[in-house]
C-alpha positions in Angstrom: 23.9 41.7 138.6 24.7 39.0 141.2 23.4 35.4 140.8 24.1 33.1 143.7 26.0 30.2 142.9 24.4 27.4 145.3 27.6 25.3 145.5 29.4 28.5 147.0 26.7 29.3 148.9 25.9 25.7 150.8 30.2 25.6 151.5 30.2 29.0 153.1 26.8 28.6 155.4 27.9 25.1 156.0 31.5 26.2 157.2 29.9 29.4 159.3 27.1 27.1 160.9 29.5 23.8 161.6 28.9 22.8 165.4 26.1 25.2 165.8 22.9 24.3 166.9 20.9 27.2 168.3 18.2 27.5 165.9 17.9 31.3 165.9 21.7 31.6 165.4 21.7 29.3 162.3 18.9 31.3 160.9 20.6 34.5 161.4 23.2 33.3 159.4 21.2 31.8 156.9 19.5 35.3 156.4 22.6 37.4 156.1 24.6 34.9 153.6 21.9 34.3 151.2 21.0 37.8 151.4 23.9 39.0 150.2 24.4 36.4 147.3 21.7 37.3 144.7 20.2 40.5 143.9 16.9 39.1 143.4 16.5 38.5 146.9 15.1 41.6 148.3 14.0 40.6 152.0 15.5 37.5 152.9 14.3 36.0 156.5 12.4 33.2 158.4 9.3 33.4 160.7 9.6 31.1 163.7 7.1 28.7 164.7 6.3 29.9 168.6 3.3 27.2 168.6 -0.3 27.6 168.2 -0.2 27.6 164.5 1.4 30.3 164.8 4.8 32.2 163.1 6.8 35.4 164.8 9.4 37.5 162.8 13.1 35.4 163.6 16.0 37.0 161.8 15.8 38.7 158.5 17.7 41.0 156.0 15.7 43.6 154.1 12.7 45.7 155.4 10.7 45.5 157.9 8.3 42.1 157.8 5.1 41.0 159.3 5.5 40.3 163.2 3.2 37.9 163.3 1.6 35.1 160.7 -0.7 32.6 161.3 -0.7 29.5 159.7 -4.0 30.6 157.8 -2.9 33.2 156.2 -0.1 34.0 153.4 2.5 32.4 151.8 4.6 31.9 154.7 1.6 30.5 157.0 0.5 28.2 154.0 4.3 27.0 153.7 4.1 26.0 157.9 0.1 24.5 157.4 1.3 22.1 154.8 5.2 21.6 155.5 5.4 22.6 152.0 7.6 24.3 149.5 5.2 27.6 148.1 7.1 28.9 144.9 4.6 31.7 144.2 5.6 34.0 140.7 2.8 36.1 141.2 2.0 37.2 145.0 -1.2 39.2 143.9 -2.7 35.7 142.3 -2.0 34.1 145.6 -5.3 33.5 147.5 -4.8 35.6 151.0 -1.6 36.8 150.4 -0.1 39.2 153.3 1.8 42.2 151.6 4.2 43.1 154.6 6.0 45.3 151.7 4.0 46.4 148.7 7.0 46.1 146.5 6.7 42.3 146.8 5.7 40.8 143.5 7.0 36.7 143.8 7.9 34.7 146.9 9.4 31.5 147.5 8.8 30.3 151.2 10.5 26.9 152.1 9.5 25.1 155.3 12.3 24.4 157.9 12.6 21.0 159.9 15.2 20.1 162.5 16.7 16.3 162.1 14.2 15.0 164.3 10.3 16.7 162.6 9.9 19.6 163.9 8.7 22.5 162.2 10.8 25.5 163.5 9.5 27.6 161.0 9.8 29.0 157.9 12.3 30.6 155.3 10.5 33.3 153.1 12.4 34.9 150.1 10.7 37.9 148.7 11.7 39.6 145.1 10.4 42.9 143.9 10.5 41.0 140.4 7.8 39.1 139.2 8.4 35.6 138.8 11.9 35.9 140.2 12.2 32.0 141.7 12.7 29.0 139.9 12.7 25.5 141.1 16.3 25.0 140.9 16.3 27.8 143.9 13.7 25.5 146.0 15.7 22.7 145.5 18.9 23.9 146.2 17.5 25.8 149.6 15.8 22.5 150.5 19.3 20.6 150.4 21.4 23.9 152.0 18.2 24.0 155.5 17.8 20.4 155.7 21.6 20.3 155.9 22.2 23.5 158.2 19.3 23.0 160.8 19.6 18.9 161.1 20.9 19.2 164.4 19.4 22.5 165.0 17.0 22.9 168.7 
């Protein structure tokens, strides 16, 4: 069983994404490396913020996900309302909860900022284990996007 080891992980996305600054490239980066690093992660991906309050599929590893999320609804719309962190160990006790797969059982959905505010969306990890995230893994994805997507447009 793989556990990601978060000082590995930041070096490696920081050394792929150096320079880069295309949002959707970063992300698709993102995706793929922290995919691959822990076998808790089951669909690993962000939703874009297109405006409107609302979120489109961006680049992902796993199944398919929802297309389209408004800022109403689900973790990963709750996460873009209120800029938030949502660490969620059950998804069936979340109130309004999207099941895009039904083997989802716990979420962790990290807003994502550029260096300047903006919201370009959000990065939603989804575990077919129940209360799979921890808040060391919020914290140490907080440090690895606000580092990758500072300069990010």
């Amino acid at each position: 069983m793989t556990q990601v080891n978060y000082k590995e992980l930041a070096a490696v996305i920081a050394s792929l994404a150096e320079g880069e600054t295309d949002a959707v490239a970063l992300m698709a980066t993102v995706a793929c490396e922290v995919h691959h690093s822990d076998d808790r992660f089951d669909w690993t991906g962000f939703y874009r913020n297109v405006g409107n309050d609302t979120l489109k599929i961006g680049p992902y590893q796993g199944g398919h996900g929802c297309l389209v999320i408004p800022f109403t609804r689900g973790v990963c719309g709750a996460a873009a309302k209120t800029g938030e962190v949502q660490l969620v160990p059950d998804v069936e006790a979340f109130p309004g909860h999207i099941a895009c797969a039904s083997s989802t059982r716990s979420e962790l959905v990290l807003p994502v900022w550029n260096g300047v505010g903006d919201l370009l969306g959000v990065f939603d990890l989804d575990s077919d284990q129940p209360n799979a995230f921890t808040q060391e893994d919020a914290d140490a994805f907080t440090e690895i996007l606000t580092k990758t997507f500072a300069n990010a447009v």
